[in-house]
PDB file as gemmi writes it, atoms N, CA and C in Angstrom:
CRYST1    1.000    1.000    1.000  90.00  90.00  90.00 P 1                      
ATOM      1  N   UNK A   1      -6.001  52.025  25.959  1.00  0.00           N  
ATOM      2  CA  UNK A   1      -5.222  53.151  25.483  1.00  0.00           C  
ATOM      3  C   UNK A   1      -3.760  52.985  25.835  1.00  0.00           C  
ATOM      4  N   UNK A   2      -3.295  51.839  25.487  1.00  0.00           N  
ATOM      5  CA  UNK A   2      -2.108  51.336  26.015  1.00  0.00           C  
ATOM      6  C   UNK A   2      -0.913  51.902  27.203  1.00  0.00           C  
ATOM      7  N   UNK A   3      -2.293  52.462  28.400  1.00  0.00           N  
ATOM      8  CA  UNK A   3      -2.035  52.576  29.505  1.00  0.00           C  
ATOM      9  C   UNK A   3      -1.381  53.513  29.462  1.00  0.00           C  
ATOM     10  N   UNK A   4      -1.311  54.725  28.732  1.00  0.00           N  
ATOM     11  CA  UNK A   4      -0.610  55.713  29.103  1.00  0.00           C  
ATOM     12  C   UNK A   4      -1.373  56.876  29.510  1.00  0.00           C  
ATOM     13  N   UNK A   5      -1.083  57.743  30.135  1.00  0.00           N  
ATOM     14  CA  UNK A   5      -1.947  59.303  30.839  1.00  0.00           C  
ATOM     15  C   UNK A   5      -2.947  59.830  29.552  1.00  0.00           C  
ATOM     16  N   UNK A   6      -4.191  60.408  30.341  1.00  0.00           N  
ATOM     17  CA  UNK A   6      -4.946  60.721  28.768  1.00  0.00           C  
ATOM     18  C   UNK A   6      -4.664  62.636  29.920  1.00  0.00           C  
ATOM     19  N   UNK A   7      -3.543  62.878  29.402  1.00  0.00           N  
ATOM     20  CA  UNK A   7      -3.429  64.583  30.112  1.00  0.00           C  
ATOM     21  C   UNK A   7      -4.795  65.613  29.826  1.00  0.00           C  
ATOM     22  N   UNK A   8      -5.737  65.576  28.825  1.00  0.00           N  
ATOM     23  CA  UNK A   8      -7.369  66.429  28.946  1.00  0.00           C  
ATOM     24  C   UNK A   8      -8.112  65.535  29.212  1.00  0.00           C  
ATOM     25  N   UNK A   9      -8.920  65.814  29.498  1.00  0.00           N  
ATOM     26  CA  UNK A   9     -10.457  65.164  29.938  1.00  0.00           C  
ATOM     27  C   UNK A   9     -11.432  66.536  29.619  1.00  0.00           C  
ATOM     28  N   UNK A  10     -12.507  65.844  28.898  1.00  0.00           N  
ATOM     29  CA  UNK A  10     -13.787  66.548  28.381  1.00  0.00           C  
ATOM     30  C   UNK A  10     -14.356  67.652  29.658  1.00  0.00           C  
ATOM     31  N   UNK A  11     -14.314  68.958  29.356  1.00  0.00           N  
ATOM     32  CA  UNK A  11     -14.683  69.952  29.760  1.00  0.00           C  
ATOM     33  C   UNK A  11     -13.257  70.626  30.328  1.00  0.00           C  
ATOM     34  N   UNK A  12     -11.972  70.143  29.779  1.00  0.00           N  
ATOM     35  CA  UNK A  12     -10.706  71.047  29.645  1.00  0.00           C  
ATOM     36  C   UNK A  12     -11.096  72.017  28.628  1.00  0.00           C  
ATOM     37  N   UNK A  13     -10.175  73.436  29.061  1.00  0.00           N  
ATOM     38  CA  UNK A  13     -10.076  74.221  28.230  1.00  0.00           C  
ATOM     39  C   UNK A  13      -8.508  74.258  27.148  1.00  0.00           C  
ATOM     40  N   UNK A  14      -8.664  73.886  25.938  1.00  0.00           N  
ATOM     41  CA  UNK A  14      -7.247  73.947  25.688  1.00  0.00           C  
ATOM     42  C   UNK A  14      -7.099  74.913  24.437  1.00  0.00           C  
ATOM     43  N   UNK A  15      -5.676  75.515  24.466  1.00  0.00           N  
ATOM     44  CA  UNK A  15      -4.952  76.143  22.949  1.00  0.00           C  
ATOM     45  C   UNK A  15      -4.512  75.249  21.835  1.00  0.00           C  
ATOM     46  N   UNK A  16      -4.707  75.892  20.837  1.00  0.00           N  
ATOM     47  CA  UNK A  16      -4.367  74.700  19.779  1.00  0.00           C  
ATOM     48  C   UNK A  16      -3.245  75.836  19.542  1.00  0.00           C  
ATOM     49  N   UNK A  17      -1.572  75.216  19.317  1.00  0.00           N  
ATOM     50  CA  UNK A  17      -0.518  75.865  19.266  1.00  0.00           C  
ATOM     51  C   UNK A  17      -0.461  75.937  17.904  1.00  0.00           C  
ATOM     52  N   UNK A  18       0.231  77.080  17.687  1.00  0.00           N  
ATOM     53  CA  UNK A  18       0.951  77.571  16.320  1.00  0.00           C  
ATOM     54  C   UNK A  18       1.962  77.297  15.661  1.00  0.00           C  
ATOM     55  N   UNK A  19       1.988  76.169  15.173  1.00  0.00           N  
ATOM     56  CA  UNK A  19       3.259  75.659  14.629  1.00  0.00           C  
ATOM     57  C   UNK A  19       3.296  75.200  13.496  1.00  0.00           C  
ATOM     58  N   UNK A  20       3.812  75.564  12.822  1.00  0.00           N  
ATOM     59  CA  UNK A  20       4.136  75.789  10.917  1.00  0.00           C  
ATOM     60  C   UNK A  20       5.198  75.047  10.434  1.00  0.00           C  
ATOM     61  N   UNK A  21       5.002  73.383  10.933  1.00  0.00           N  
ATOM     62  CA  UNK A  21       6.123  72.671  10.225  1.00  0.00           C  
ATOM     63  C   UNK A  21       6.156  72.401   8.696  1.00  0.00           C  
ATOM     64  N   UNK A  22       7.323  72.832   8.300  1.00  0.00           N  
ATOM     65  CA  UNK A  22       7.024  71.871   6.926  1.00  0.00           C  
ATOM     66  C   UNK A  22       6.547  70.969   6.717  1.00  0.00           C  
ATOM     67  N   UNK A  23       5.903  70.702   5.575  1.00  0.00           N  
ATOM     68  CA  UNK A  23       5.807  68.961   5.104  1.00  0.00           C  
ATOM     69  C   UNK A  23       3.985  68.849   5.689  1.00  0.00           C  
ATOM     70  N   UNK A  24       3.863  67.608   5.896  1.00  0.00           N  
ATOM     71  CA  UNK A  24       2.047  67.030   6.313  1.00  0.00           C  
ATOM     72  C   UNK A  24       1.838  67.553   7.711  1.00  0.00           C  
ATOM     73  N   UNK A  25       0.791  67.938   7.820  1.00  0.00           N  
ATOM     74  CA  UNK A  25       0.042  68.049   9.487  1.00  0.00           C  
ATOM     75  C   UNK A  25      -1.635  67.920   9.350  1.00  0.00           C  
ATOM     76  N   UNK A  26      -2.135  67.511  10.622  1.00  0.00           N  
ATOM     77  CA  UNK A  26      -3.505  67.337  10.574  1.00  0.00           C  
ATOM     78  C   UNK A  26      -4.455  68.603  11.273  1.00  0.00           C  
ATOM     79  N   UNK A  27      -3.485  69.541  11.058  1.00  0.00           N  
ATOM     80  CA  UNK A  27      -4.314  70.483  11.999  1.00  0.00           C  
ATOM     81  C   UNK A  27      -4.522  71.869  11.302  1.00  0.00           C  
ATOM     82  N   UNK A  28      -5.813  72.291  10.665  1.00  0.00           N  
ATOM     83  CA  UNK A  28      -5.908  73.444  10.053  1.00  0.00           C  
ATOM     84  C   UNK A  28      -5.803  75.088  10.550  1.00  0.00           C  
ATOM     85  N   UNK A  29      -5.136  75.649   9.689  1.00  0.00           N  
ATOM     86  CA  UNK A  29      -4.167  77.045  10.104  1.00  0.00           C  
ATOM     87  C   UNK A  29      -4.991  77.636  10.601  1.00  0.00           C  
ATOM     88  N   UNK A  30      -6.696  77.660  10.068  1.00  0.00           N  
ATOM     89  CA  UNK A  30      -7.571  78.861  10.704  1.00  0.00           C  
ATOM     90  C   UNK A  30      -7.804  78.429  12.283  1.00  0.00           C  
ATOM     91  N   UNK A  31      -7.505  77.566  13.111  1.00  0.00           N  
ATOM     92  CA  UNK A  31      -7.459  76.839  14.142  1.00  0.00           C  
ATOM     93  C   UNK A  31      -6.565  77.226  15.001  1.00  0.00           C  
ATOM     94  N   UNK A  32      -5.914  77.212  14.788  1.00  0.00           N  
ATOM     95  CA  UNK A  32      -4.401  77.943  15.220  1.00  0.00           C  
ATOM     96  C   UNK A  32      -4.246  78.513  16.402  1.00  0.00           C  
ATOM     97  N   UNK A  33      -3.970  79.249  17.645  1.00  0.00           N  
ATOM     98  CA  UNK A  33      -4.148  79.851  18.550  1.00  0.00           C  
ATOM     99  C   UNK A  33      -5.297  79.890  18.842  1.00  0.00           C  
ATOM    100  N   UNK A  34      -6.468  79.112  18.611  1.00  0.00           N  
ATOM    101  CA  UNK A  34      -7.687  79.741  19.195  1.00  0.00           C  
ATOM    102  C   UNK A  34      -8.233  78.251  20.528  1.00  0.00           C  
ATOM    103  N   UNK A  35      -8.977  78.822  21.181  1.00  0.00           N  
ATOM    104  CA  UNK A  35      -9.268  77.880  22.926  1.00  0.00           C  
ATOM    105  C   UNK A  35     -10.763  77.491  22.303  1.00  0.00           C  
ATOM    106  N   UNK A  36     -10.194  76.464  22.838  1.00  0.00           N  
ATOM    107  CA  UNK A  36     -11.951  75.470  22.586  1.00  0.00           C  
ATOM    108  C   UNK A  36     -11.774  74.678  24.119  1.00  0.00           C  
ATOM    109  N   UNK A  37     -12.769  73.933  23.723  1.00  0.00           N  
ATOM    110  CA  UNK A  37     -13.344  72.784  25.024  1.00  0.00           C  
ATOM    111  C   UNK A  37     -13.443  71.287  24.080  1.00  0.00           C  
ATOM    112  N   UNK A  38     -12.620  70.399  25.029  1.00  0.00           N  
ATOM    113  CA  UNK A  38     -12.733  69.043  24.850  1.00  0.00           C  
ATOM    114  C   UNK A  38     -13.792  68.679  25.052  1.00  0.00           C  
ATOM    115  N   UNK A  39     -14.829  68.106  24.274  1.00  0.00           N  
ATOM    116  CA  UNK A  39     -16.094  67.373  24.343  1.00  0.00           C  
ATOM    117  C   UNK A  39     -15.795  66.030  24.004  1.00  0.00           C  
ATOM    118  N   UNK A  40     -14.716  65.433  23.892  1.00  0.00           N  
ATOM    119  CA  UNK A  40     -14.538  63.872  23.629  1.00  0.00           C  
ATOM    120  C   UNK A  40     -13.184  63.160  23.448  1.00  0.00           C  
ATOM    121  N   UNK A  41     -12.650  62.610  24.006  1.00  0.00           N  
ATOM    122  CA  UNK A  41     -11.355  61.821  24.068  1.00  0.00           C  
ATOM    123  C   UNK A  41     -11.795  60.932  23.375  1.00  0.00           C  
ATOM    124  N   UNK A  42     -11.299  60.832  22.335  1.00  0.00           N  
ATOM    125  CA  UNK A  42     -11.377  59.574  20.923  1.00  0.00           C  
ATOM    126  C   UNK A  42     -10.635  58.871  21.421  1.00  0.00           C  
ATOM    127  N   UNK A  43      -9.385  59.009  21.574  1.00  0.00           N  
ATOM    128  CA  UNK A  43      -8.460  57.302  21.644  1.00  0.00           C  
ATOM    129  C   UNK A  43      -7.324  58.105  21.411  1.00  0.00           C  
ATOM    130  N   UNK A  44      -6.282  56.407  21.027  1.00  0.00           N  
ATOM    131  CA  UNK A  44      -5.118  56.701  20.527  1.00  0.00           C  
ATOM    132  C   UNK A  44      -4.630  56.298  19.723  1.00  0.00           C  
ATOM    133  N   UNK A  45      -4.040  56.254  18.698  1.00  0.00           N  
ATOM    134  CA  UNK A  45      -3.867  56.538  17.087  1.00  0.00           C  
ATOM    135  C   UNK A  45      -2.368  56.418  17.049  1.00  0.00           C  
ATOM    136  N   UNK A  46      -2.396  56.206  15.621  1.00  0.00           N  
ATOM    137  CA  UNK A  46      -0.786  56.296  14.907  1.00  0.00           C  
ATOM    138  C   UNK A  46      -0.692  57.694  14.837  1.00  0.00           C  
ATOM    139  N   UNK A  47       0.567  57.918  14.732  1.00  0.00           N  
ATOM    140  CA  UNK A  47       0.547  59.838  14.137  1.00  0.00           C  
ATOM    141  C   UNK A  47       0.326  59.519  12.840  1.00  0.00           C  
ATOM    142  N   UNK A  48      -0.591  60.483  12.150  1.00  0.00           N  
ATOM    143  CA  UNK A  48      -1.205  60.633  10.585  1.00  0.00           C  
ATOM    144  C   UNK A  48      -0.018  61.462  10.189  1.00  0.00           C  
ATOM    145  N   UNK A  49       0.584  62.482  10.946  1.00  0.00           N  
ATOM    146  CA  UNK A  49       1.607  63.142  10.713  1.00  0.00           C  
ATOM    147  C   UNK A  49       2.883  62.277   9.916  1.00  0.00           C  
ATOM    148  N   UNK A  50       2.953  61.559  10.611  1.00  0.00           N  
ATOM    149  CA  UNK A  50       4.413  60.686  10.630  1.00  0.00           C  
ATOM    150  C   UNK A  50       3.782  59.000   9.535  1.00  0.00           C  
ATOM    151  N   UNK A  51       2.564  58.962   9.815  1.00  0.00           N  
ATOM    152  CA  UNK A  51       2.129  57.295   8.617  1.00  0.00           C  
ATOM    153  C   UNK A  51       1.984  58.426   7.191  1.00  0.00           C  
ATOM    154  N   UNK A  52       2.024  59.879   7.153  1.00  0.00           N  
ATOM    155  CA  UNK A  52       2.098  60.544   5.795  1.00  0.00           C  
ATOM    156  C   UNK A  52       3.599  60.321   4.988  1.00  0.00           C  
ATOM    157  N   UNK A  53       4.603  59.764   5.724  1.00  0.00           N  
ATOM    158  CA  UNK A  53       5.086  60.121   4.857  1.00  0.00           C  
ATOM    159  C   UNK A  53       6.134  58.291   4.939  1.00  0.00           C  
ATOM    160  N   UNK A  54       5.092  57.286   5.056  1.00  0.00           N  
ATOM    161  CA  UNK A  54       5.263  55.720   5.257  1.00  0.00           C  
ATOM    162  C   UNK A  54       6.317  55.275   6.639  1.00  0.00           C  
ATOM    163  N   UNK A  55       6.286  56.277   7.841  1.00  0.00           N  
ATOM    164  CA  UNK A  55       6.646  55.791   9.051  1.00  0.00           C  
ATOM    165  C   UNK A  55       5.706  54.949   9.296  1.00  0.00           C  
ATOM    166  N   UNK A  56       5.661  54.432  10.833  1.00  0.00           N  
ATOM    167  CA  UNK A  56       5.055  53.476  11.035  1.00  0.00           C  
ATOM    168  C   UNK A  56       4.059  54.333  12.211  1.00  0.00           C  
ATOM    169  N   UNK A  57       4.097  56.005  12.249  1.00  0.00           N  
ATOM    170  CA  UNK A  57       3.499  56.170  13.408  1.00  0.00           C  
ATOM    171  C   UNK A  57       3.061  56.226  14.735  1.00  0.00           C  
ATOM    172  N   UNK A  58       4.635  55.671  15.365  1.00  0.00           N  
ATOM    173  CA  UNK A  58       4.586  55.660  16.935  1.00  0.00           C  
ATOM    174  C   UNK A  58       5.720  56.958  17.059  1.00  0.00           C  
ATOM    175  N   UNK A  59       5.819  57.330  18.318  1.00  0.00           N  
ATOM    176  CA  UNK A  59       4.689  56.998  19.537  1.00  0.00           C  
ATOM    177  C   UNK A  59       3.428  57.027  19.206  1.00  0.00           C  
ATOM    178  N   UNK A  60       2.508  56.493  19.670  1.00  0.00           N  
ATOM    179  CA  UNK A  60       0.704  56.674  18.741  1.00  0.00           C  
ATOM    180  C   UNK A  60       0.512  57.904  19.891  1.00  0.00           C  
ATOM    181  N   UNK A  61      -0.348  59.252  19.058  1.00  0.00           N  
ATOM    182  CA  UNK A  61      -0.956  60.678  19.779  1.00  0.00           C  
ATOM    183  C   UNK A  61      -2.138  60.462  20.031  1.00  0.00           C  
ATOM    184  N   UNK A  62      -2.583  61.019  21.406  1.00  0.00           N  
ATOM    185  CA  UNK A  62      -4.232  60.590  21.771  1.00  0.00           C  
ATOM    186  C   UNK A  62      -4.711  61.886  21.017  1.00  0.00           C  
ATOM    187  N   UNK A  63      -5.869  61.448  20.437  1.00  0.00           N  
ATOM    188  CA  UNK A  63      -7.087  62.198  19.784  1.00  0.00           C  
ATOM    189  C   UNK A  63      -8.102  62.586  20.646  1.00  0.00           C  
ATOM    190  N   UNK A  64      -8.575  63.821  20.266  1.00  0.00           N  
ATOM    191  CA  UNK A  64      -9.354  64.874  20.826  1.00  0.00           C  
ATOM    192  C   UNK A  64     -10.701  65.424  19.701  1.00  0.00           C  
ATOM    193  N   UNK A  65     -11.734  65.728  20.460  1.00  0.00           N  
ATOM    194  CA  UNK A  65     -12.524  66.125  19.959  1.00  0.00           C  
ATOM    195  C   UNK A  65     -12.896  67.682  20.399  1.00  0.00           C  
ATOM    196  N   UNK A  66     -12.750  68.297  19.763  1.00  0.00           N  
ATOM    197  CA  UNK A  66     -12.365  69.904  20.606  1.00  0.00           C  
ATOM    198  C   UNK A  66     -13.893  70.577  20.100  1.00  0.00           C  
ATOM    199  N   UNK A  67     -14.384  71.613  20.694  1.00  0.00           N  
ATOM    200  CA  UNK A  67     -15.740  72.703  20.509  1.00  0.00           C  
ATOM    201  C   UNK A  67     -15.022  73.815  20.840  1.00  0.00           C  
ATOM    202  N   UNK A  68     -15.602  74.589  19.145  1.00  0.00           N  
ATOM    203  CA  UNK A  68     -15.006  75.937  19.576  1.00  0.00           C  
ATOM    204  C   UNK A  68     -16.578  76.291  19.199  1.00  0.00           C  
ATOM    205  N   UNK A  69     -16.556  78.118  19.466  1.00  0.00           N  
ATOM    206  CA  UNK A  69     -17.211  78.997  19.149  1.00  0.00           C  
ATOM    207  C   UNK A  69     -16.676  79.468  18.249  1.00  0.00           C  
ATOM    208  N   UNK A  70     -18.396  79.492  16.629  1.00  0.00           N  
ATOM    209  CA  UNK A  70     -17.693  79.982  15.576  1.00  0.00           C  
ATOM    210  C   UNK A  70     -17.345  81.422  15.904  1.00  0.00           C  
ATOM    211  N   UNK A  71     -17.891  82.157  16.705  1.00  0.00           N  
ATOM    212  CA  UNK A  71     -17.673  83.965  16.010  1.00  0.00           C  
ATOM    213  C   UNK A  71     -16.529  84.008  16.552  1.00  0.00           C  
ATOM    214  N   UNK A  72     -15.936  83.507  17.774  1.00  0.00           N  
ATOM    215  CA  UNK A  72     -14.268  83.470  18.170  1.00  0.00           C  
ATOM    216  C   UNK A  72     -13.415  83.065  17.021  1.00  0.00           C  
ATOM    217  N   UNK A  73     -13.808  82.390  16.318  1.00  0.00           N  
ATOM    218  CA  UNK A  73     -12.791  81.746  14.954  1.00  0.00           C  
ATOM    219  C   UNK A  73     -13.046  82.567  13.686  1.00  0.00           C  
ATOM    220  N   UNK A  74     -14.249  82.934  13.442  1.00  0.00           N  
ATOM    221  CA  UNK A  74     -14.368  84.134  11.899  1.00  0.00           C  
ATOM    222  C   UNK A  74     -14.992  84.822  12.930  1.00  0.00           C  
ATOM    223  N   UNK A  75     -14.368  86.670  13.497  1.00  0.00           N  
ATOM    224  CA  UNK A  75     -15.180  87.558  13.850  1.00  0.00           C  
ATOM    225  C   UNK A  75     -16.428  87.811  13.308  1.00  0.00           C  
ATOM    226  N   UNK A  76     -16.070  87.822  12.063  1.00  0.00           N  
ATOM    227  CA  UNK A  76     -17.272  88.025  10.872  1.00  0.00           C  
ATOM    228  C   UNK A  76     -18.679  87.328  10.682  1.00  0.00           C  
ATOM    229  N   UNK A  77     -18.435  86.514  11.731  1.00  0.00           N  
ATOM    230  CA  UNK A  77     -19.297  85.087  11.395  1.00  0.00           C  
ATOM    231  C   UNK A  77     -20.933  85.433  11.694  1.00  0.00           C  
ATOM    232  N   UNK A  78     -21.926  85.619  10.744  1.00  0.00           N  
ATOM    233  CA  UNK A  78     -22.831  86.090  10.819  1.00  0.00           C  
ATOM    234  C   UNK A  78     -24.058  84.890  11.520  1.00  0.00           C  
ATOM    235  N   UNK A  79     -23.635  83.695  11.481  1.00  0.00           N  
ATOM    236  CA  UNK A  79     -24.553  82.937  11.838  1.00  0.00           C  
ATOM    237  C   UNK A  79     -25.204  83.227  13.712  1.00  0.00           C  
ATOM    238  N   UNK A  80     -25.792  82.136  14.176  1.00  0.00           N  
ATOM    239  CA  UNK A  80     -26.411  82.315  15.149  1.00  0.00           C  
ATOM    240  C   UNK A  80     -24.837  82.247  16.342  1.00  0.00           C  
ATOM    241  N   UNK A  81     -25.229  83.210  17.558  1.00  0.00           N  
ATOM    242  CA  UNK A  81     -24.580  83.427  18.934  1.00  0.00           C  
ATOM    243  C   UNK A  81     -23.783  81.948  19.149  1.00  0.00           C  
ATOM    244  N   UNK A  82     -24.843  80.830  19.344  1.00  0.00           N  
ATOM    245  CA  UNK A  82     -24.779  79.544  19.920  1.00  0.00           C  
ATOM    246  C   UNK A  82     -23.595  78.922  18.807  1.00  0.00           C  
ATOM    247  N   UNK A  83     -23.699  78.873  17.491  1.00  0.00           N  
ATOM    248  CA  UNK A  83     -23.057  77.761  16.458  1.00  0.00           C  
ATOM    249  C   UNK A  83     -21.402  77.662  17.037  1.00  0.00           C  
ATOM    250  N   UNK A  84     -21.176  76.199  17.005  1.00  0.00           N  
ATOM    251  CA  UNK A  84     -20.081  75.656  17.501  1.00  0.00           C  
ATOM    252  C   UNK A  84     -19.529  74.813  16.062  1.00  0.00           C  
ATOM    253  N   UNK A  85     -18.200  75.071  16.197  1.00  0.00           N  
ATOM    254  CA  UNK A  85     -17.549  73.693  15.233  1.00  0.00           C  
ATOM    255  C   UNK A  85     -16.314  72.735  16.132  1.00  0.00           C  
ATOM    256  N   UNK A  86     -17.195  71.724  15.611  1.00  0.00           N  
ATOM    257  CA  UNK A  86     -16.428  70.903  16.397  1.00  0.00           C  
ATOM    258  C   UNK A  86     -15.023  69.774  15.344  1.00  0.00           C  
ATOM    259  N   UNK A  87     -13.759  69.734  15.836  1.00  0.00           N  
ATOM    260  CA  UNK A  87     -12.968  69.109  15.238  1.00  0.00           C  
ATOM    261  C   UNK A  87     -11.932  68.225  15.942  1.00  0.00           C  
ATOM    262  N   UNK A  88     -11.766  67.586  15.157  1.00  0.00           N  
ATOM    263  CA  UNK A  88     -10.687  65.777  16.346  1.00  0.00           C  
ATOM    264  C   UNK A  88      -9.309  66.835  15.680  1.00  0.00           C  
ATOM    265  N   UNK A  89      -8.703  66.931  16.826  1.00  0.00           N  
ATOM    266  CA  UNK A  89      -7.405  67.353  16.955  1.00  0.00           C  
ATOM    267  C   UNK A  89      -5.937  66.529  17.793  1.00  0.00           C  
ATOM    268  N   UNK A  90      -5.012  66.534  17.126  1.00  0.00           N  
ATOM    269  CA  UNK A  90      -4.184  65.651  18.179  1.00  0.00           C  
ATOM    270  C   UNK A  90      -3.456  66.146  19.442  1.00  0.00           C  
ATOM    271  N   UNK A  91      -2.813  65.433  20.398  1.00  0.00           N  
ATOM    272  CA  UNK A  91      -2.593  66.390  21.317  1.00  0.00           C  
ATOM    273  C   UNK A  91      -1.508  66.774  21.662  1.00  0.00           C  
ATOM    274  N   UNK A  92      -0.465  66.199  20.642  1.00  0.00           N  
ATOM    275  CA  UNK A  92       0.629  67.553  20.330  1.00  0.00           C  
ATOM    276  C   UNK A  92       0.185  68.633  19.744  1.00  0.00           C  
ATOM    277  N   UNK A  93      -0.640  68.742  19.548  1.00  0.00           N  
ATOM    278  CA  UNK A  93      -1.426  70.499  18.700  1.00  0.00           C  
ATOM    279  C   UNK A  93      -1.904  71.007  20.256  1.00  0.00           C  
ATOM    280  N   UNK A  94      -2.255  70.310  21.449  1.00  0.00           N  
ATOM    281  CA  UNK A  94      -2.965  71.447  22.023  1.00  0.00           C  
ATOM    282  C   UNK A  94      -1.781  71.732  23.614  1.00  0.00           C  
ATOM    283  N   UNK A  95      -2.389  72.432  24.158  1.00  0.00           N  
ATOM    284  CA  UNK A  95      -1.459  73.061  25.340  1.00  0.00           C  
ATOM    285  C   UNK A  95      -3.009  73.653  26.405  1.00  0.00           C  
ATOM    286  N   UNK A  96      -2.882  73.540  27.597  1.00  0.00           N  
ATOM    287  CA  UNK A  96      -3.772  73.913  28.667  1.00  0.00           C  
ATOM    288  C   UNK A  96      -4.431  75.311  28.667  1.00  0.00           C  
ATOM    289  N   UNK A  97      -5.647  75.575  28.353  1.00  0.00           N  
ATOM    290  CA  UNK A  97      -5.492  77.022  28.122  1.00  0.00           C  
ATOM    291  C   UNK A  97      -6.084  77.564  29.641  1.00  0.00           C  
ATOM    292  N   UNK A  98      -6.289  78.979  29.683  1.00  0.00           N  
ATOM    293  CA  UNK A  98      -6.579  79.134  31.367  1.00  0.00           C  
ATOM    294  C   UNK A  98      -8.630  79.349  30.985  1.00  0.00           C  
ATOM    295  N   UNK A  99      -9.419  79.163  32.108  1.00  0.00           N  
ATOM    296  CA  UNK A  99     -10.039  79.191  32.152  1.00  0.00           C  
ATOM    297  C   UNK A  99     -11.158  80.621  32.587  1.00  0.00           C  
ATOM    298  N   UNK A 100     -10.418  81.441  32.833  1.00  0.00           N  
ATOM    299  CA  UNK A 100     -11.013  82.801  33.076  1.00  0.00           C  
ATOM    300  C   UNK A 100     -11.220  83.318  31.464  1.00  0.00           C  
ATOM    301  N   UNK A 101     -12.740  83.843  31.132  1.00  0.00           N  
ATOM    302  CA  UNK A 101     -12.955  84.669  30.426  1.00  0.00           C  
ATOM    303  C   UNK A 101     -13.398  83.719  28.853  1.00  0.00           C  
ATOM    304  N   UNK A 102     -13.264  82.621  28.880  1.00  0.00           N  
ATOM    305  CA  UNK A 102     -13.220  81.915  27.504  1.00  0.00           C  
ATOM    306  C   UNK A 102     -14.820  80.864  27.682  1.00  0.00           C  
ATOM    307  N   UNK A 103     -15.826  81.328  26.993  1.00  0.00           N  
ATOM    308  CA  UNK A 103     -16.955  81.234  26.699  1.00  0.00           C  
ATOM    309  C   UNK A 103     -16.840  79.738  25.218  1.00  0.00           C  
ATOM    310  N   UNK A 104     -17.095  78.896  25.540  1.00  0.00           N  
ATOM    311  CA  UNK A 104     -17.217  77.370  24.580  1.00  0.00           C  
ATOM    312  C   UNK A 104     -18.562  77.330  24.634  1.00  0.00           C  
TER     313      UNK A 104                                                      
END                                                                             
């Protein structure tokens, strides 16, 4: 991982931040402010952000595999208590979230 800090490790709690840049991003809006749990450090990658628009993608962003709880993400969400969605997020999208009160 070309030796640089992997700042989460699987069973962090993190925020996925709110940020509405123009132009390409890999991170979907309904996602947005809501706390999940790292279940997997993928690696490290080109930015998809930045190879969208024929950069070359460095600095490369470490990838994340995040678990949320669906009814935290659609209140509405009629399925079962337990159902989780899980999504690879990068980790300029996320920020440390606190750990009191947040059920993954």
């Amino acid at each position: 991982m070309s030796g640089s800090c992997v700042p989460f490790q699987v069973g962090d709690l993190v925020k996925v931040t709110q940020m509405f840049p123009l132009g390409h991003n890999r991170t979907p809006r309904y996602i947005m402010g809501h706390t999940g749990e790292i279940c997997q450090v993928v690696g490290e990658f080109a930015n998809p952000e930045e190879l969208a628009y024929g950069r070359k993608g460095f600095p490369k962003k470490m990838l994340y595999r995040v678990r949320f709880d669906q009814a935290s993400i659609w209140p509405e969400y009629g399925g079962a208590p337990q159902d989780k969605l899980e999504i690879e997020l990068y980790q300029h999208w996320l920020a440390p979230a606190s750990n009191r009160g947040v059920k993954t």
